[in-house]
VOPAGU-2260 file (C-alpha; in pm, 1 decimal, decimal comma):
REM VOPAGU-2260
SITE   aa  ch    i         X         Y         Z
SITE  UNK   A    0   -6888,8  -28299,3   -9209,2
SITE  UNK   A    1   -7175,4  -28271,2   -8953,0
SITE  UNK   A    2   -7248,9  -27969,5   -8717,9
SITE  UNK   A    3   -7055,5  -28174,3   -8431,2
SITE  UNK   A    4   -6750,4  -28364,2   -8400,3
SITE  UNK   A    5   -6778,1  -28755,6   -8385,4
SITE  UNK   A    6   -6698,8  -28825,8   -8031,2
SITE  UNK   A    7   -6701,4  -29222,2   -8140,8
SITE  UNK   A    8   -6380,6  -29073,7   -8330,0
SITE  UNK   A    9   -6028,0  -29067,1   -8167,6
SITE  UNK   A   10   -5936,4  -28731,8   -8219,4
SITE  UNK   A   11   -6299,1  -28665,6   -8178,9
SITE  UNK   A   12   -6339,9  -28789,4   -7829,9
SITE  UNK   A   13   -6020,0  -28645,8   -7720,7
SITE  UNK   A   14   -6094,7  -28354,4   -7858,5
SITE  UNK   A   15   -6428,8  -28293,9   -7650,7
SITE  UNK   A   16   -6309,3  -28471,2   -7342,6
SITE  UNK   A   17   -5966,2  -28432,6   -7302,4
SITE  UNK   A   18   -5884,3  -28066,0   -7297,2
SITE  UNK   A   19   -5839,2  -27847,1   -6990,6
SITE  UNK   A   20   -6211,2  -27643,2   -7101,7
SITE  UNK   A   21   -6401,1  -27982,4   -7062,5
SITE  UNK   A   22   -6300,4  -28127,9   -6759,4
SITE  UNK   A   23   -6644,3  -28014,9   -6580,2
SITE  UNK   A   24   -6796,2  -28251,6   -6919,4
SITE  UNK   A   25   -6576,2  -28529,0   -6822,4
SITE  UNK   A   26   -6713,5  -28491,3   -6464,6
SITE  UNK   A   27   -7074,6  -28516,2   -6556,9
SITE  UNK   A   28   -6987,2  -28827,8   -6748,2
SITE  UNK   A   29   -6833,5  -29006,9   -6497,8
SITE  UNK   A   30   -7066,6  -28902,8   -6249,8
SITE  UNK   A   31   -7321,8  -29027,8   -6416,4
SITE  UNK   A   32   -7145,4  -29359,0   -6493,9
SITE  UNK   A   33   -7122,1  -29444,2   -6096,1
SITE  UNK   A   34   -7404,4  -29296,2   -6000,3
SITE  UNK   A   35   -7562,7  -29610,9   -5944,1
SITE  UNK   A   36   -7284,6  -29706,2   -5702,1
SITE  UNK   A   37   -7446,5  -29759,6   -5304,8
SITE  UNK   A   38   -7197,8  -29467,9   -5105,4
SITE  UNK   A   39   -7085,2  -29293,5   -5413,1
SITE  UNK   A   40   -6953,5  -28963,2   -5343,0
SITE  UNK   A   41   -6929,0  -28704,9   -5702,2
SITE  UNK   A   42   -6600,2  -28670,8   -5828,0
SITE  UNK   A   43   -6508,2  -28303,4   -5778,1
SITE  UNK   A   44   -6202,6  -28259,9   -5878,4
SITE  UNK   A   45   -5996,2  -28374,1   -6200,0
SITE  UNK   A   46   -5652,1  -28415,4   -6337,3
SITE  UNK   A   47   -5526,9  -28516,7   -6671,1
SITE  UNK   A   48   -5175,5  -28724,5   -6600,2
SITE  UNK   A   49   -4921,6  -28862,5   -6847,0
SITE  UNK   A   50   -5006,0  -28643,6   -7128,9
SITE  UNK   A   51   -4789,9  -28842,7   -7385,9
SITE  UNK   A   52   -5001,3  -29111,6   -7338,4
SITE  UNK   A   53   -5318,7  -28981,7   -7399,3
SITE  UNK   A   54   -5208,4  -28810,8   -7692,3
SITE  UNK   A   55   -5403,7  -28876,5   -8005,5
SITE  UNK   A   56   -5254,0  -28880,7   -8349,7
SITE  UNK   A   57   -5348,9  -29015,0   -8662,5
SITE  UNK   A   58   -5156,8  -29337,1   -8598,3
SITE  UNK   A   59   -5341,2  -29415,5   -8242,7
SITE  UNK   A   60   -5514,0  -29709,8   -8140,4
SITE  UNK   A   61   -5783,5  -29630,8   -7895,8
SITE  UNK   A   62   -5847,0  -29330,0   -7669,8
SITE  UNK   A   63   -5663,0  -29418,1   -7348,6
SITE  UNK   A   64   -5658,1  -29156,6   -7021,5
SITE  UNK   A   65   -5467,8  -29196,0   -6778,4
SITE  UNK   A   66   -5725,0  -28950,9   -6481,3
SITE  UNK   A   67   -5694,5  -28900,5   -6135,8
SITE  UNK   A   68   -6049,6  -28807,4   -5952,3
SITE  UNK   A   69   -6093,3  -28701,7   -5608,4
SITE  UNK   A   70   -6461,7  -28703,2   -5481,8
SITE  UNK   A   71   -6659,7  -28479,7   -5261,9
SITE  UNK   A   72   -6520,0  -28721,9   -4956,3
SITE  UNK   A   73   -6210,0  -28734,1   -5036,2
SITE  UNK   A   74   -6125,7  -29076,1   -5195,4
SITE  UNK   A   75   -5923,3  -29052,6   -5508,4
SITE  UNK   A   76   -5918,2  -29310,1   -5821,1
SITE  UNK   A   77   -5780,7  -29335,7   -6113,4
SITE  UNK   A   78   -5961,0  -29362,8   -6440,5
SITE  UNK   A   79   -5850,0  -29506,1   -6785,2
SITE  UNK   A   80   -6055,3  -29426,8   -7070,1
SITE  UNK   A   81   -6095,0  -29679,1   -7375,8
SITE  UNK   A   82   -6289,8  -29586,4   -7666,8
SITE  UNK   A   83   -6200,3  -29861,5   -8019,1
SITE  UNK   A   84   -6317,8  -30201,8   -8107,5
SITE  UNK   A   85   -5992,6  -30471,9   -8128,4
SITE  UNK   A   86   -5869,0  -30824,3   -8111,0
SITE  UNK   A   87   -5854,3  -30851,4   -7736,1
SITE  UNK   A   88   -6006,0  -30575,1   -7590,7
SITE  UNK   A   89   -6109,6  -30668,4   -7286,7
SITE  UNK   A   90   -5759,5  -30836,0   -7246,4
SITE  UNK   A   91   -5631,5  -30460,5   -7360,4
SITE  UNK   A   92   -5860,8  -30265,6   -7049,6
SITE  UNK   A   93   -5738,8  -30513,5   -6790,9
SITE  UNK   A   94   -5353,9  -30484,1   -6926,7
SITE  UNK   A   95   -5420,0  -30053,4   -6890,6
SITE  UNK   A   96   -5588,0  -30120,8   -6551,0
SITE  UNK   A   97   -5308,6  -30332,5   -6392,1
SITE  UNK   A   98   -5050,8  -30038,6   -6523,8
SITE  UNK   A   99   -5265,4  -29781,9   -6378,7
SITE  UNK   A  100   -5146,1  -29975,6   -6026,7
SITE  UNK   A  101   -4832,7  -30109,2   -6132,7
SITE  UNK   A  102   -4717,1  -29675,8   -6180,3
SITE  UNK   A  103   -4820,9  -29606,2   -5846,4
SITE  UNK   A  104   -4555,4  -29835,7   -5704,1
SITE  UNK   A  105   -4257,2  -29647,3   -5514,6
SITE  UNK   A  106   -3925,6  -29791,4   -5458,4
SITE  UNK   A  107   -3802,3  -29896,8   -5046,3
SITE  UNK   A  108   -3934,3  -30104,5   -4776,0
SITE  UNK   A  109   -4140,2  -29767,2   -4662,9
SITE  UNK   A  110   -4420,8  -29810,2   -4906,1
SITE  UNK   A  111   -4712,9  -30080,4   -4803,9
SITE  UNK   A  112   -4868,1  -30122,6   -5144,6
SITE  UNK   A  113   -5161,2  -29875,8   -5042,2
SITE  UNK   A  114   -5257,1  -29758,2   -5374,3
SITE  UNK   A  115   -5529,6  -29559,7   -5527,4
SITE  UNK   A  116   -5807,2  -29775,5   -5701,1
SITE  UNK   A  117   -5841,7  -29805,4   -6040,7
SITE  UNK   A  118   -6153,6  -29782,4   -6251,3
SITE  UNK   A  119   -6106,2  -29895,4   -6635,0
SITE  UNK   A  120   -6395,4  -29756,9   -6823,6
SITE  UNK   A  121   -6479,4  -29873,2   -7198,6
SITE  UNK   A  122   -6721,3  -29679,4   -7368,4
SITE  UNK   A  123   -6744,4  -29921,1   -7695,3
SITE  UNK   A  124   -6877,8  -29847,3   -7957,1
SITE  UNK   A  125   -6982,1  -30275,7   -8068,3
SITE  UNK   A  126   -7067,0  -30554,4   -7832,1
SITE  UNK   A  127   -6867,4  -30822,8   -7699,3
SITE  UNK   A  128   -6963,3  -31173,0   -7847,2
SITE  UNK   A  129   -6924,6  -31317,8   -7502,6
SITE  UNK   A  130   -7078,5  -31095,4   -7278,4
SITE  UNK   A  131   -7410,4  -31070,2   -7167,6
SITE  UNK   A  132   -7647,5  -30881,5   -7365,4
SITE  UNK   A  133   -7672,9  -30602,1   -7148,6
SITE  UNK   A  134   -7594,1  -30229,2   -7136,6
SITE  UNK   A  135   -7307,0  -30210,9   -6870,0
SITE  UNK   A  136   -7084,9  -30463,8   -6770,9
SITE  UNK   A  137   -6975,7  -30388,8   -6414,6
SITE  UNK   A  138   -6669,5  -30613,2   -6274,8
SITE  UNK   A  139   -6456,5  -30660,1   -5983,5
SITE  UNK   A  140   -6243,0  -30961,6   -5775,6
SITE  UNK   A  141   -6559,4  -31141,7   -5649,1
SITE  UNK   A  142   -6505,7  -31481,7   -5506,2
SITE  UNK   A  143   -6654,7  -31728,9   -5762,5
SITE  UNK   A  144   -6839,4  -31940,3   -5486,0
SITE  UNK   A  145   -6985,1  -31681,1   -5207,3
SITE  UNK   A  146   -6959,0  -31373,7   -5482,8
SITE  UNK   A  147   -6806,6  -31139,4   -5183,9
SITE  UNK   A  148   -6627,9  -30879,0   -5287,3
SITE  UNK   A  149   -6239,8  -30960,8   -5274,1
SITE  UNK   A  150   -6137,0  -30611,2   -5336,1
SITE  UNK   A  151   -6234,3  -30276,2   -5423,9
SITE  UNK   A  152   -5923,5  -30175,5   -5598,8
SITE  UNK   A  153   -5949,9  -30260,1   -5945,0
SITE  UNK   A  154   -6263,1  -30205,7   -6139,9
SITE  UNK   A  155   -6390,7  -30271,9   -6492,7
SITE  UNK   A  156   -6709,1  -30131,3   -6662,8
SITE  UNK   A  157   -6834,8  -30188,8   -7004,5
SITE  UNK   A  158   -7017,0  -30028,6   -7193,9
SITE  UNK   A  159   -7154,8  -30164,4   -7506,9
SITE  UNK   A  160   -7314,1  -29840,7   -7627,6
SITE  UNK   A  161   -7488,1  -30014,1   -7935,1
SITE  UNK   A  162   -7740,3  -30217,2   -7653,8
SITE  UNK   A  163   -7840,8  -29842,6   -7561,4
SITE  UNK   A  164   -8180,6  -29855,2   -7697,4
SITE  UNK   A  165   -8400,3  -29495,3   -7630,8
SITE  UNK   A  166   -8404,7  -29377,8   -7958,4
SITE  UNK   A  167   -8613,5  -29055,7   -7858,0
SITE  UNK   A  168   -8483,9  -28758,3   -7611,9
SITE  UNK   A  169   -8824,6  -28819,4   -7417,7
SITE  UNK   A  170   -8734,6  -29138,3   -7330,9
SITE  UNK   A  171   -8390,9  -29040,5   -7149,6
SITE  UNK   A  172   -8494,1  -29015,8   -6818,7
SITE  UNK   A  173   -8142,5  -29024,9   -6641,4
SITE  UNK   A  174   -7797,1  -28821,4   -6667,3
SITE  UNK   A  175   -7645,0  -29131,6   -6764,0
SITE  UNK   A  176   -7882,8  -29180,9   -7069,2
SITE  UNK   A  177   -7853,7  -28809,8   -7172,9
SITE  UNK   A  178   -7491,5  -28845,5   -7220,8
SITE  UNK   A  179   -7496,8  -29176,1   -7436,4
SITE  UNK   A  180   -7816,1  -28983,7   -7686,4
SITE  UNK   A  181   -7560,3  -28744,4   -7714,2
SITE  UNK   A  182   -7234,5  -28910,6   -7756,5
SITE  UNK   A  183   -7452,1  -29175,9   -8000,7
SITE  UNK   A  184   -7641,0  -28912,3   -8225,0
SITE  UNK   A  185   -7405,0  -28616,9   -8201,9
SITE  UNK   A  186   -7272,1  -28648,0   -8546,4
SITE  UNK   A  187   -7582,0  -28641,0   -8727,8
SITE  UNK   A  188   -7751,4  -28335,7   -8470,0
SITE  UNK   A  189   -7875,6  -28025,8   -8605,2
SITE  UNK   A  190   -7861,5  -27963,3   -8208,3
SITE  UNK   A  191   -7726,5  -28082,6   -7905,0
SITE  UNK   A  192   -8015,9  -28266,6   -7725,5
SITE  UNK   A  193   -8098,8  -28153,0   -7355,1
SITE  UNK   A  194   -7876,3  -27846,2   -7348,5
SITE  UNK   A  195   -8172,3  -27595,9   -7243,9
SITE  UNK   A  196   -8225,2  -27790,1   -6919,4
SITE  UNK   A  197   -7865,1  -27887,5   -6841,2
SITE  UNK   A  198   -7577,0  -27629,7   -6853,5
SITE  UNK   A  199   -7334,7  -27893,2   -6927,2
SITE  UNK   A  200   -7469,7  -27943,8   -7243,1
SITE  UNK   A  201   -7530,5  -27576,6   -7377,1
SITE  UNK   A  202   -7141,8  -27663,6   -7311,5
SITE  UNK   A  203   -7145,0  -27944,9   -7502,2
SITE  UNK   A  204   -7277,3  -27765,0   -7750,8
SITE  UNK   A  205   -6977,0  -27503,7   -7838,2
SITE  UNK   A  206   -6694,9  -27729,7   -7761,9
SITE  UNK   A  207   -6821,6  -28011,5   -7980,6
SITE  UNK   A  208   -6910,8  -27788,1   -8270,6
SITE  UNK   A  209   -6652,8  -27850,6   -8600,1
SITE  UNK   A  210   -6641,3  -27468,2   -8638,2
SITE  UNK   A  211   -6498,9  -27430,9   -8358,0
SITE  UNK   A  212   -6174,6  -27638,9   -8459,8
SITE  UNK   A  213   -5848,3  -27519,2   -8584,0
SITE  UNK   A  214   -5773,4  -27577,5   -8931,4
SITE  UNK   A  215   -5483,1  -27823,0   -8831,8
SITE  UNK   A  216   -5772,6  -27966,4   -8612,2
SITE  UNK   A  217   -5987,4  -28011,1   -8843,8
SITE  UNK   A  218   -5718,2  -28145,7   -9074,6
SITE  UNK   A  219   -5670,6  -28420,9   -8800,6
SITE  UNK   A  220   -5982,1  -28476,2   -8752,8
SITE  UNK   A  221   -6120,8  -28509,9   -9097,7
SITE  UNK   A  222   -5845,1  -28739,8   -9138,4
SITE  UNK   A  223   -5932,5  -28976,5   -8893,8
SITE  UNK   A  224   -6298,1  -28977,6   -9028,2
SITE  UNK   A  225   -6173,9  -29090,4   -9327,6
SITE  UNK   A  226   -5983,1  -29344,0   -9209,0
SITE  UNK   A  227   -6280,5  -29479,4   -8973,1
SITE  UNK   A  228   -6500,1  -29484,8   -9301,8
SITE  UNK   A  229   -6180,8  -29687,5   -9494,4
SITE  UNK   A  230   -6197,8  -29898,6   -9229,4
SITE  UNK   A  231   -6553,3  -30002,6   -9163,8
SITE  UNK   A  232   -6596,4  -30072,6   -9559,1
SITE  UNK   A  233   -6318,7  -30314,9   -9566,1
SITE  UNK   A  234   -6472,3  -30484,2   -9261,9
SITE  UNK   A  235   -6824,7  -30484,7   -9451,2
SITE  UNK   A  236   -6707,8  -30593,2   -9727,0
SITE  UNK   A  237   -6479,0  -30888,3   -9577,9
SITE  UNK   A  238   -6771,4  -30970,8   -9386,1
SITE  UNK   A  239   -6984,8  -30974,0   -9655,9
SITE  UNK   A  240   -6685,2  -31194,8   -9882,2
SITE  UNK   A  241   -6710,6  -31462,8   -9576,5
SITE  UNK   A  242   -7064,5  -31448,2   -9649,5
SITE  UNK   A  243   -7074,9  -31498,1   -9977,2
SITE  UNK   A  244   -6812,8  -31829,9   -9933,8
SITE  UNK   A  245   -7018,0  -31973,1   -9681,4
SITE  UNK   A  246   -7358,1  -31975,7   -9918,4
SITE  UNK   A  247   -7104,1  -32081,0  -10210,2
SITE  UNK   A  248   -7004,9  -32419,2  -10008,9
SITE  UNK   A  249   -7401,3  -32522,8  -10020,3
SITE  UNK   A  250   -7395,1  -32511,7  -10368,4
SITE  UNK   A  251   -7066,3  -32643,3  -10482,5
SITE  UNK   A  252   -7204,6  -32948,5  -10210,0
SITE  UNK   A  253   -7498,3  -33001,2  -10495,8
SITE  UNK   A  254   -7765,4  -32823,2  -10363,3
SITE  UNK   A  255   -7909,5  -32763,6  -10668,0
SITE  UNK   A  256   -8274,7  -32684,8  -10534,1
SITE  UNK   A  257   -8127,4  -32464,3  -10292,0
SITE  UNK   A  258   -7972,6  -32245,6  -10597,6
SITE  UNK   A  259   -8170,5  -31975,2  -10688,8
SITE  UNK   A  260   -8291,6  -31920,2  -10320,7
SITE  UNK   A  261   -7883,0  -31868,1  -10244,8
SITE  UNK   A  262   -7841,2  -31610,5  -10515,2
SITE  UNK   A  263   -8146,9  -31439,0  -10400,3
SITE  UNK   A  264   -7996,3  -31426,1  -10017,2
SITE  UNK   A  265   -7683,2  -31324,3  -10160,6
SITE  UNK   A  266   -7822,6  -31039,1  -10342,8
SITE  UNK   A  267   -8046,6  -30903,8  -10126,6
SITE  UNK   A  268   -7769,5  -30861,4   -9858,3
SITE  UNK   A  269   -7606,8  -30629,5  -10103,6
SITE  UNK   A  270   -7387,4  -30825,2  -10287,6
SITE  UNK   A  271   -7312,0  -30728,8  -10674,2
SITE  UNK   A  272   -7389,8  -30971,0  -10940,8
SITE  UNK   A  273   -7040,0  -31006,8  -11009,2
SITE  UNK   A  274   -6914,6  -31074,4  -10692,3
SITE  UNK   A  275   -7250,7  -31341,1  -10679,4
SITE  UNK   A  276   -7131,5  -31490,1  -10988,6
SITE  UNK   A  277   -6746,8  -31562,3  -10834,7
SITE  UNK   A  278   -6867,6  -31724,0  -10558,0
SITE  UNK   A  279   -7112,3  -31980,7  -10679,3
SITE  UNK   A  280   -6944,7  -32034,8  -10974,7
SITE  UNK   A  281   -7198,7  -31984,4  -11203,0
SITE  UNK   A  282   -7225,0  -31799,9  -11506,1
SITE  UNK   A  283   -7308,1  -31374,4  -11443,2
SITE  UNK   A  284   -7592,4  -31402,8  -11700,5
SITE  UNK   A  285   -7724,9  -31698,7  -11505,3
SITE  UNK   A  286   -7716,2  -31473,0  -11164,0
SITE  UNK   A  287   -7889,9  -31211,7  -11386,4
SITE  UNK   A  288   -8154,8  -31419,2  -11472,6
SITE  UNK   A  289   -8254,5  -31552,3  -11170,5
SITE  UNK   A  290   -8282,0  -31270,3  -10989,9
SITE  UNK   A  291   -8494,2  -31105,6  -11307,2
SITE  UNK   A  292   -8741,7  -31425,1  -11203,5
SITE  UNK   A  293   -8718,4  -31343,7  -10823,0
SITE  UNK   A  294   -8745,4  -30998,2  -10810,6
SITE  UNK   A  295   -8713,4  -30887,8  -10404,6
């Protein structure tokens, strides 16, 4: 394990963000993530709600939040926090936004449907295939024609943290980019980046560190590192599988000039001889010799 928890892990973002000691860190974030908004006030105060649903084990699916935020004005929102790539995602962050307004309703003919906005907020850690290739997606009930704002109440923003692109702390100019260097790099730091010229992060700093965890924590934890490794090897490797088929078809089509070029794809791409050999069909010794006459 690395100095700092994996906030791009369940437990590991719940674990920094979701405890009573780093509510002034959640704050900051979200802050920073409507900063950009024209008339923004800072959200001052914070309060975890429903905490069986934002309880993490090592069978959970996402980090979800259920928050309520009141800003320096006044105005209070509600926040649900998404953090895991799935089939249907976005489908999945506008099913947790329309509960975050369908639980607000009140039974009688008193109650006028006035509820508190909702803000869905999806840190992701991958990109959606059909969205734009941007940083932050930022959506609302726009008309389709005029694009005038419908309504203000429900809100959905983005963001596809592998488009963040400053690879060096000198090049994080803004609060916003601070926090995703951080939340990005943090398990491979020796240090928390930025935390001698922002509080917050010389805060950062203790709660994220893995020493600081419980052994059951860290049992947790460690657990669903594991699991997140298990995981992204079996999606490599189907990926890579797919691959292999799709090069495969060429060559069972006849393509013998196209042959040797294939293998040498395949191979460089990471695949094992063996593996090669399956999927065009040709003998291993065959694989092996081409690629001894093509070295990469």
């Amino acid at each position: 394990m690395g100095r700092y928890i994996d906030p791009l892990i369940d437990y590991g973002f719940k674990y920094i963000f979701g405890r009573e000691e780093s509510k002034p860190l959640l704050i900051d974030l979200l802050n920073q993530i409507l900063a950009s908004d024209p008339g923004f006030r800072p959200i001052v105060k914070l309060e975890y709600r429903d905490k069986e649903k934002s309880r993490i084990d090592r069978d959970a699916r996402g980090v979800i939040y259920d928050i309520h935020c009141e800003t320096s004005d006044g105005k209070r929102f509600i926040v649900e926090m998404q953090n895991y790539p799935q089939p249907y995602f976005r489908e999945r962050a506008k099913y947790y936004g329309a509960k975050g307004v369908v639980d607000q309703g009140r039974p009688g003919d008193d109650w006028r449907y006035d509820y508190l906005p909702v803000i869905c907020v999806s840190l992701m850690n991958f990109t959606m295939r059909d969205f734009p290739d941007q940083l932050v997606i930022d959506g609302a009930l726009y008309d389709r024609h005029s694009r005038k704002l419908i309504s203000d109440k429900e809100r959905y923003i983005f963001i596809q943290m592998p488009l963040f692109r400053k690879v060096r702390e000198e090049d994080c100019v803004t609060g916003f980019d601070r926090w995703l260097y951080n939340i990005l790099n943090m398990s491979t730091m020796e240090r928390i980046a930025f935390k001698h010229e922002n509080k917050l992060f010389k805060k950062l700093d203790e709660v994220a560190a893995y020493a600081s965890m419980t052994r059951e924590e860290r049992d947790l934890y460690d657990s669903q590192v594991k699991a997140a490794r298990d995981r992204k090897g079996q999606l490599e490797y189907a990926e890579m599988e797919g691959m292999a088929k799709g090069m495969a078809k060429g060559i069972a089509k006849g393509i013998a000039k196209g042959k040797a070029e294939v293998i040498v794809n395949m191979a460089s791409q990471g695949l094992a001889y063996e593996m090669i050999a399956k999927f065009t069909g040709l003998p291993l010794e065959t694989v092996k010799n081409v690629l001894s006459q093509n070295p990469s």
